[in-house]
C-alpha positions in Angstrom: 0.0 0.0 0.0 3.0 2.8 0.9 4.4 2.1 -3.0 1.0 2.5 -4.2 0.4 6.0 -2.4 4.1 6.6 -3.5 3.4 6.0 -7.0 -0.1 7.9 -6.5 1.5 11.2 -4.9 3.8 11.2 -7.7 0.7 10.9 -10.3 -1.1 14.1 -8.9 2.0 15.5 -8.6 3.3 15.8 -12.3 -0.6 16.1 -13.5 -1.4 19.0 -10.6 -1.9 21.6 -13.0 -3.0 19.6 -16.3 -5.7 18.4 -14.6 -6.4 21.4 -12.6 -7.3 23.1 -15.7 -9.5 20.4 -16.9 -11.2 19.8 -14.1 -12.1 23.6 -12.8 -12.2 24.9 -16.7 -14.8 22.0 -17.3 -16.7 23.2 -13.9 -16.6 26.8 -14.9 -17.6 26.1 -18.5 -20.6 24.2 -17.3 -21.7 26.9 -14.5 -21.5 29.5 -17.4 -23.6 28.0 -19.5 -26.3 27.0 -16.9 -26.2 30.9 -16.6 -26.6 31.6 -20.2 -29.4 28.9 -20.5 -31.7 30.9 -18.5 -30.7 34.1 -19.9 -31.4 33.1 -23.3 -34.2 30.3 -22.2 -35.6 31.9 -19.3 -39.2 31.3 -20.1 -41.2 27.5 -20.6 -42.3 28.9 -23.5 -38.9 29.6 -25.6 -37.7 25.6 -24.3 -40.6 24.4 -26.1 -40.7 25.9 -28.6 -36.7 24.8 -29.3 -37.3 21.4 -28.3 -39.9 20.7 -30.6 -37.7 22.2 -33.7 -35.0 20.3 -32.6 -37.4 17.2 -32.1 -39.1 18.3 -35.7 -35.4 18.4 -37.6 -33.3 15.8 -35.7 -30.3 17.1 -36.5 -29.5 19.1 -34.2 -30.0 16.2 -31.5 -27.0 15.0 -32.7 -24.9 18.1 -31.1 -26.8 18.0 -28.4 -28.3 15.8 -26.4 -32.0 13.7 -25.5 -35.1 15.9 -25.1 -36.7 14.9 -21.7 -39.0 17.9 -20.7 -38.8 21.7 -20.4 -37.5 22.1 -16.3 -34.8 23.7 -16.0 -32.5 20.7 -15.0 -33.9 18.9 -18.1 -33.5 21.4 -20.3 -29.9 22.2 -19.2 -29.0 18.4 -18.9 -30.6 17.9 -23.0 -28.1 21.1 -24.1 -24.7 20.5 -22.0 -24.2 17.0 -20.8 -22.7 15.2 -24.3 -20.2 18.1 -24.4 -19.0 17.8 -20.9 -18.6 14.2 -21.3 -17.0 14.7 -24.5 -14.4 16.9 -22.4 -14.4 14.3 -19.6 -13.2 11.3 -22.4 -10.5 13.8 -23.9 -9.3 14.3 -20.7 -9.4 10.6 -19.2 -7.5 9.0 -22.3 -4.6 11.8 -22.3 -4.2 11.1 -19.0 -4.3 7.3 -19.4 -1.6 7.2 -22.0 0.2 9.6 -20.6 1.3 7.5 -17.7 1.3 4.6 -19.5 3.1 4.3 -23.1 4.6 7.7 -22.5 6.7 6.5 -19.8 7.8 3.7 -21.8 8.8 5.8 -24.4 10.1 7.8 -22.2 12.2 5.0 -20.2 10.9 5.9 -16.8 8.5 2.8 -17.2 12.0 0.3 -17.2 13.2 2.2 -14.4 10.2 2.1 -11.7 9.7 -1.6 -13.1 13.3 -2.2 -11.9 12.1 -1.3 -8.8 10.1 -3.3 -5.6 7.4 -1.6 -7.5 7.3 -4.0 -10.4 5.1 -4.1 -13.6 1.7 -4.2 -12.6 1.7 -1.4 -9.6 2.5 1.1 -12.0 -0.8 0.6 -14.2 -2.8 0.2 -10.4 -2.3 3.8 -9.7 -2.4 5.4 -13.2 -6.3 3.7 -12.7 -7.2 4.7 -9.2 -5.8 8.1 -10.3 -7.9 8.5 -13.7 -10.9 7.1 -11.0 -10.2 10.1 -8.9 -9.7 12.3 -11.7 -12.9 11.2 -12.9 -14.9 11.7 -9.6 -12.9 15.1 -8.7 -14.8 16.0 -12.3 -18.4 14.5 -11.8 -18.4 16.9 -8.0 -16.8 20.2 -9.2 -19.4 19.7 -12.0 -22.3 19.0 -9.5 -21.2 21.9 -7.3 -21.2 24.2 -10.5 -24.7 23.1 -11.3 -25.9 23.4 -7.6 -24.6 26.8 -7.2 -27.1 28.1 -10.5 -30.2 26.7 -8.2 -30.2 23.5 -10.2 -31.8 20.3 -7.5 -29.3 18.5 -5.8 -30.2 15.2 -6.7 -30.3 15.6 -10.2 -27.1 17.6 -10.1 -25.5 14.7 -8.1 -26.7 12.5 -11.1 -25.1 14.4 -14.0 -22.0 14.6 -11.9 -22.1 10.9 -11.0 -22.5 10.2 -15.1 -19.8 12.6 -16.2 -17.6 10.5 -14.1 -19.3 6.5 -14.9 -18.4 7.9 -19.0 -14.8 9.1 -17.9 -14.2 6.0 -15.9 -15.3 3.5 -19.4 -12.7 6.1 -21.4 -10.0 6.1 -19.1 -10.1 1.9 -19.6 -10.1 2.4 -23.2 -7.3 4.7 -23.3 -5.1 2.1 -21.3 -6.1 -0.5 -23.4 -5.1 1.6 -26.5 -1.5 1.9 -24.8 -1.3 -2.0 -24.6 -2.1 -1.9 -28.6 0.3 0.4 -30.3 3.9 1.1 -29.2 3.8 4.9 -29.4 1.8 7.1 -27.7 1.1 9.1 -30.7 -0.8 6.4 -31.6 -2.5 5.2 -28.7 -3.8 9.1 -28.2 -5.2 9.0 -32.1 -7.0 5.8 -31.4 -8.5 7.2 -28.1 -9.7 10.3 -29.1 -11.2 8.7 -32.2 -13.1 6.3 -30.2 -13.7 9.2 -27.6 -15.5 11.0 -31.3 -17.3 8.1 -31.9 -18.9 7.4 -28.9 -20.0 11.3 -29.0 -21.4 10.5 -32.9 -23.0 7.3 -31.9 -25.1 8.7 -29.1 -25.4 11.8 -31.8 -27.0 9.5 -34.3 -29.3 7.4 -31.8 -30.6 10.4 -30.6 -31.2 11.6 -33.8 -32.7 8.3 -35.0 -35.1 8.2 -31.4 -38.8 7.7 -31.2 -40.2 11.2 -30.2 -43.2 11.8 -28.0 -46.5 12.8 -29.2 -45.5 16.2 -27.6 -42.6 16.7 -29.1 -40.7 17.5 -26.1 -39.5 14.1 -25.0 -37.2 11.4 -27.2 -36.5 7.7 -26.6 -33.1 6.8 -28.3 -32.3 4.6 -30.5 -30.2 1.5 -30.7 -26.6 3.2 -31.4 -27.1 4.8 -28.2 -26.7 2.3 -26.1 -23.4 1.6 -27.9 -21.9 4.8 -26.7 -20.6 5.4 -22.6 -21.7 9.1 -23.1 -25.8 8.1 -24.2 -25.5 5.6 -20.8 -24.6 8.6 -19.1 -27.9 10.1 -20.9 -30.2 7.4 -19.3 -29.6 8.4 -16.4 -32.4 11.3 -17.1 -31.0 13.9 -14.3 -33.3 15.9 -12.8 -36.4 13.6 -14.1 -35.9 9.7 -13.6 -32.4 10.5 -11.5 -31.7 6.3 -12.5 -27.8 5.5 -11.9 -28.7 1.7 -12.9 -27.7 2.5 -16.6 -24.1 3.4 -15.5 -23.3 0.2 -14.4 -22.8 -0.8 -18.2 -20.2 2.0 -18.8 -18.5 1.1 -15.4 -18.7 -3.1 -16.2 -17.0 -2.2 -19.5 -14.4 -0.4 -17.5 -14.0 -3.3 -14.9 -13.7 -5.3 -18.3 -11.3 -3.6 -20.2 -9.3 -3.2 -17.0 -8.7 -6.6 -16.6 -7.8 -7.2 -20.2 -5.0 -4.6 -19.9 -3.4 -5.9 -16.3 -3.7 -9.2 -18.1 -1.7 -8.0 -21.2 0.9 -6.0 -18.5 1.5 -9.2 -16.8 2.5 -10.8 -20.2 3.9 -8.3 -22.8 7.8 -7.1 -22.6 8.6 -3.6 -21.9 7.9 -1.7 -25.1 6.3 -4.2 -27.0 2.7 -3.5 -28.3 -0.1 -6.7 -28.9 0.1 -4.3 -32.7 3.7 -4.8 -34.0 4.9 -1.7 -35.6 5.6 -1.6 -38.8 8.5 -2.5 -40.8 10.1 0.3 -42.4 11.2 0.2 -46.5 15.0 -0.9 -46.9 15.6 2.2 -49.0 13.9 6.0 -48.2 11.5 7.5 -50.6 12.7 10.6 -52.6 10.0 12.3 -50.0 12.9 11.5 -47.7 15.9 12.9 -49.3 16.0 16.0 -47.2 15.1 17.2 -43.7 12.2 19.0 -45.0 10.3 15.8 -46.7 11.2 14.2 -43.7 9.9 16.5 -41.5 6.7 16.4 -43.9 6.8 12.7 -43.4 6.8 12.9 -39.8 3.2 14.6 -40.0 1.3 13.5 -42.7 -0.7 11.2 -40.4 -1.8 14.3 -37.8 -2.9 16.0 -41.0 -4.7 13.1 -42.5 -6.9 13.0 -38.9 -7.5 16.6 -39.1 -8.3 17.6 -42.5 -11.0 14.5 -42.2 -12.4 16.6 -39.1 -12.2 19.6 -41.3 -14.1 17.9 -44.5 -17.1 16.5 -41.9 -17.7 20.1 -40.4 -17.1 21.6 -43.6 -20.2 19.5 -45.1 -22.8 20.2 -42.0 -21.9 23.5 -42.2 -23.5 24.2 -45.9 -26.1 21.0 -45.7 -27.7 21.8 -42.8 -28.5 25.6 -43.7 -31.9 24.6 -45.1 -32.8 23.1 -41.8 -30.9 26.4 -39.7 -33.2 28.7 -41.9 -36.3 26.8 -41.2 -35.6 26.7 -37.2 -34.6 30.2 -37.0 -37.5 30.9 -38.6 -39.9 28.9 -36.2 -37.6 29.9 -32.8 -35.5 32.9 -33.4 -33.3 32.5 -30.6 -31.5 30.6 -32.5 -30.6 33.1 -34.7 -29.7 35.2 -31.4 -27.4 32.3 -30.6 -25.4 32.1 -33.4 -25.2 35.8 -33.8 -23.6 35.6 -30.3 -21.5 33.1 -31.2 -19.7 35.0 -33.7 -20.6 38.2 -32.2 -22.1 39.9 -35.5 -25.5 41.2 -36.9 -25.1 38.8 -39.7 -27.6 36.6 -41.7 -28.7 33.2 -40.6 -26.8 31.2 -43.6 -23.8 33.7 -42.8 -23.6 32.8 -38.7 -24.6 29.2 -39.5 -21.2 29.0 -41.9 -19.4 31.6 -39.3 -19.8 29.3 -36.6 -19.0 25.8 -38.1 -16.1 27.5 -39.8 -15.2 29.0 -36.5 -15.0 25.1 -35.5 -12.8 24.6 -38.4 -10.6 26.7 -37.3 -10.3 25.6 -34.0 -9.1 22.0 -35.7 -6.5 23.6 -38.1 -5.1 25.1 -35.0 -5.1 21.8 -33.7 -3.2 20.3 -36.2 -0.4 23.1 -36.4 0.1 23.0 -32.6 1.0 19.0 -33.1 3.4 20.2 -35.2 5.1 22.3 -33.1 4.5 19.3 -30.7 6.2 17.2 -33.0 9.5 19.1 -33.6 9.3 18.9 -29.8 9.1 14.9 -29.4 12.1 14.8 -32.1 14.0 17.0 -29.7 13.1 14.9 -26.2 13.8 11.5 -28.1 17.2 12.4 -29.8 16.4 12.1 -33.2 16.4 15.7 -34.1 19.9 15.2 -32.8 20.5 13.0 -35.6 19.2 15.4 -38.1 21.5 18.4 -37.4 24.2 16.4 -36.4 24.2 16.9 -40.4 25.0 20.0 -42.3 21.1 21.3 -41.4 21.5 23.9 -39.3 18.9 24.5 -36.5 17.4 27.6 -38.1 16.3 25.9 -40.8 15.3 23.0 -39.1 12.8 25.0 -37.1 11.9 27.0 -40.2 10.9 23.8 -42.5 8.4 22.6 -39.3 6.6 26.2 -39.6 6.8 25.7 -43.1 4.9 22.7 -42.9 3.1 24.0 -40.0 1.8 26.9 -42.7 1.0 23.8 -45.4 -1.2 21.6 -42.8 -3.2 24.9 -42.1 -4.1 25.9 -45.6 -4.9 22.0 -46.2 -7.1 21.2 -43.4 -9.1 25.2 -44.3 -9.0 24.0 -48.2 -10.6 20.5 -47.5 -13.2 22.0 -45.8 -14.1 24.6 -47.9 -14.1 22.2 -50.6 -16.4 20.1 -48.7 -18.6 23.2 -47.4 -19.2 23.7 -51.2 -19.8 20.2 -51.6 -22.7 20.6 -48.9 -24.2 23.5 -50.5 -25.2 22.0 -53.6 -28.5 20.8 -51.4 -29.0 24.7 -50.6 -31.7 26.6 -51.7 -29.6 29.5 -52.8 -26.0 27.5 -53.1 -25.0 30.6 -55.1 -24.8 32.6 -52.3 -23.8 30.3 -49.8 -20.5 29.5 -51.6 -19.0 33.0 -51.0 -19.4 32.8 -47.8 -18.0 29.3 -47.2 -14.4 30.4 -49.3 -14.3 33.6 -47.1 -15.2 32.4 -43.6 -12.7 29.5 -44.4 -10.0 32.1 -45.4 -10.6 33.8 -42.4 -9.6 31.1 -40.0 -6.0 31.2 -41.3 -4.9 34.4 -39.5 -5.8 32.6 -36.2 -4.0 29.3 -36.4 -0.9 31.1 -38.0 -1.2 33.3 -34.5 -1.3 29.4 -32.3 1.5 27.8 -34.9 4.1 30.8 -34.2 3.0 30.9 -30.6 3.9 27.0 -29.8 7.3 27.1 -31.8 7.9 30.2 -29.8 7.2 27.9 -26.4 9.5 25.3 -28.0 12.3 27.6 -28.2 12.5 29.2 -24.9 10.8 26.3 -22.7 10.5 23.1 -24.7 9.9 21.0 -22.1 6.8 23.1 -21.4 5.7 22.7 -25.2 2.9 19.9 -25.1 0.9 21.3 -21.9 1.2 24.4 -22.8 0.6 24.5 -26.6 -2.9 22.1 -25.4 -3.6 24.6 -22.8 -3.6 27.1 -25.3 -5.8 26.0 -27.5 -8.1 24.7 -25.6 -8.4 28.3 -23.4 -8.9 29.9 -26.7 -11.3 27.7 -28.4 -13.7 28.0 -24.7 -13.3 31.7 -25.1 -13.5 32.6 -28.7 -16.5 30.3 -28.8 -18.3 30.1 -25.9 -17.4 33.6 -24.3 -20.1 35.8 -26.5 -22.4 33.3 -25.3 -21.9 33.2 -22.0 -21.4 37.1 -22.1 -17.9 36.8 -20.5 -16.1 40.1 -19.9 -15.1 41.7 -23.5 -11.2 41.9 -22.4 -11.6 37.8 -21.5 -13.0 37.4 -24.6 -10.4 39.1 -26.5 -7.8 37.0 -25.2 -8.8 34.6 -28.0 -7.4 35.0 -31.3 -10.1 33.3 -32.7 -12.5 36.4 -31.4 -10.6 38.5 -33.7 -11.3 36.1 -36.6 -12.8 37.8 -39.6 -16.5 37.2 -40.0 -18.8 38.1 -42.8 -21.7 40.3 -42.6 -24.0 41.8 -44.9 -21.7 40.8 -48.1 -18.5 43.1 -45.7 -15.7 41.6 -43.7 -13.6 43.5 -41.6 -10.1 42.1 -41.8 -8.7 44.8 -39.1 -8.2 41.7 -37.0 -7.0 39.2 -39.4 -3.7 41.5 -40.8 -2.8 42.4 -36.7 -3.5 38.4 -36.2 -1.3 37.7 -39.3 1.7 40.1 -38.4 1.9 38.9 -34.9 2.0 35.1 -36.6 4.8 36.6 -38.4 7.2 37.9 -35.8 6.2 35.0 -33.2 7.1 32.5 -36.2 10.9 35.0 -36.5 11.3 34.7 -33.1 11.1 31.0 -32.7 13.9 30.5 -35.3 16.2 33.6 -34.6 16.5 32.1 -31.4 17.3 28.7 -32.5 20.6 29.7 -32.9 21.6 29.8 -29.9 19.6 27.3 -27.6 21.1 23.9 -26.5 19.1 20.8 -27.4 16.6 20.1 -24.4 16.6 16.1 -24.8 14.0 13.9 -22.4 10.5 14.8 -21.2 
């Protein structure tokens, strides 16, 4: 028990701010929106008459959630609780792998194994600190919805389901780590499965029987494939029924004893998925540092850019079914105009905001390749590379380079895609504009988050990957969310994707794009000037 508790201390240690700004940004993000539900929902009125659009058109039950009445907890629970679980996975499976295949690739796994502590201790308190993770999120998020007046019960409920959906992620994201032998990999696989569980409850949902009022839904099949639509069962503040999250938490208990089964067994850095062999002789793709460091991230922007087609083609083929609901309920116009904080059209705030997503996932992508050049660095390969006659200046420069590439690839994809969509518009001849321009004004914003992680990585690279993920992930909850939850203006404008370019009335004001694009600029200077000088920061 004391080298378990060692092992544990040292857990919350290293993840003491990480998961400090999960756990309270997720709490915050969910008492602001309570907030903003009753600001913009106040009356019974306004809920029904959204719940019965939504209910009418279906699709937007896939972002959101299962109707099940117009209280307030109900309500709240329908709008919020997929997206908090999605936040719980992302967090659960990063933190799984992260103490798991990471510190194999790392070494430190060999090390403590060396140790009285042995093989399997290690993976015992990685899981009863992703359990404790998981409940610290479930009560922050309770107290959050208790403080806005919510009942206790019900709020007891969601917070109890938050955690049951984090606790059948955190298993999956272990058992990913015993599949591949890189944590690159084991993350990819994780958050895909994390996406797909959020899709599949989206598409039962969708699929559901509704009532004859149109305010309640019963779920179909794929739900019940998906932790996050267990966690939905549950029906906080309504049937408060914590007998569905004993599926989520049996597949836990499942998968857990698969992978302490598979620890017992598998040698240190092996993976049950053998890696694959590499050619005898490199491509011409490989002939120089740059097509290798192009090689090195064609897989991040392959996962990406398919994110970028799929938002890309709801953005422009839902707008028939936007135009009809904004013109039955139009608080959902007010919403979106919020969103982007403009006076613009319906088809133009639809677009604005799913572009705004977009953007969000070209970011994304440009930050893992900052991240990457980073992981070259801590495993000693980029050592390799300028032990050669590339110098570090243009080692670093050939990353932003491809940083720059990924960005206009993953925008381009989804424009194409957006246009793709609007050919089911009613007026696709209009719609198009908008699609190239609001796509074309993301790129100021992740050239800003691309300059700003190299700059991390050449002053503090060891602080690259939390940092760069913190970044983001601030930014996206601001840019996005802020306006709605009428956050102070100087909060808000902490995001660069609040000073993202957004079309209005046939205008765009691209004030903020050129001051987004020149700081980009000298961030992206900055990094490599000062590549000249810094000593190679090996390890993690």
């Amino acid at each position: 028990m004391t080298r378990l508790m060692v092992l544990l201390r040292q857990r919350i240690r290293r993840d003491r701010l990480q998961l400090a700004l999960w756990i309270l940004g997720t709490a915050l993000l969910a008492y602001g929106s309570i907030s903003a539900v009753y600001s913009t929902y106040g009356e019974e009125s306004d809920r029904r008459e959204i719940l019965g659009v939504a209910v009418a058109t279906r699709t937007i039950l896939v972002f959101r959630g299962t109707p099940n009445g117009t209280d307030d907890g109900a309500f709240a629970f329908f709008l919020l609780f997929a997206w908090l679980a999605l936040m719980g996975g992302l967090m659960s499976t990063f933190l799984a792998v992260r103490h798991t295949r990471q510190e194999e690739e790392q070494g430190r796994a060999e090390a403590i194994a060396a140790t009285p502590a042995g093989r399997i201790l290690p993976t015992t308190a990685t899981v009863v600190h992703g359990v404790l993770a998981n409940i610290g999120l479930g009560l922050f998020i309770a107290v959050a919805l208790i403080a806005n007046g919510l009942d206790t019960t019900g709020s007891f409920v969601w917070g109890a389901a938050i955690a049951a959906s984090g606790v059948a992620f955190l298993a999956f994201g272990l058992f990913a780590a015993q599949l591949f032998r890189t944590s690159r990999a084991a993350n990819g696989l994780s958050v895909a499965f994390v996406l797909a569980a959020y899709l599949l409850r989206g598409i039962g949902d969708a699929a559901g029987t509704p009532s004859e009022d149109l305010l309640h839904v019963t779920p179909a099949w794929p739900s019940w494939l998906s932790p996050i639509g267990y966690g939905q069962f549950t029906g906080a503040y309504v049937e408060n029924d914590l007998t569905p999250l004993l599926v989520p938490l049996g597949f836990a208990a499942a998968l857990i004893a698969v992978v302490f089964g598979l620890q017992a067994v598998r040698d240190q850095g092996a993976s049950l998925v053998a890696g694959r062999a590499g050619r005898a002789t490199a491509g011409p793709v490989l002939g120089s540092s740059f097509g290798l460091a192009w090689r090195l991230n064609t897989a991040i922007l392959l996962s990406w850019t398919a994110g970028g087609i799929a938002t890309g083609l709801l953005a422009t083929s839902l707008s028939s079914v936007i135009n009809q609901a904004a013109t039955d309920t139009p608080q959902v116009l007010e919403t979106l105009r919020s969103a982007i904080g403009s006076d613009a059209t319906i088809e133009e705030a639809f677009v604005g905001v799913f572009y705004g997503l977009v953007g969000v996932l070209a970011a994304c992508c440009a930050i893992q390749v900052g991240i990457r050049a980073r992981q070259e660095e801590a495993h000693g390969t980029a050592e390799l590379v300028l032990g050669t006659r590339v110098p570090r200046v243009r080692w670093l420069l050939e990353y932003w380079i491809v940083g720059v590439i990924v960005i206009v690839i993953v925008l381009a994809a989804a424009a194409l895609a957006g246009i793709v969509g609007a050919s089911s518009a009613a007026d696709p001849e209009s719609l198009v504009p908008n699609v190239l321009e609001a796509a074309a004004a993301q790129l100021p914003a992740c050239l800003v988050f691309l300059g700003f992680t190299l700059v991390v990585f050449a002053f503090l690279p060891r602080a690259t990957i939390p940092v760069g993920w913190t970044a983001i992930g601030l930014a996206a909850i601001l840019g996005t969310w802020g306006p709605i939850l009428q956050l102070p203006e100087w909060l808000i404008n902490l995001s660069p994707f609040a000073h993202s370019p957004v079309p209005s009335g046939g205008e765009t004001d691209w004030t903020g794009g050129f001051w987004m694009l020149a700081i980009a600029l000298a961030a992206a200077a900055l990094a490599v000037w000062s590549m000249r000088r810094r000593e190679l920061a090996s390890g993690g």
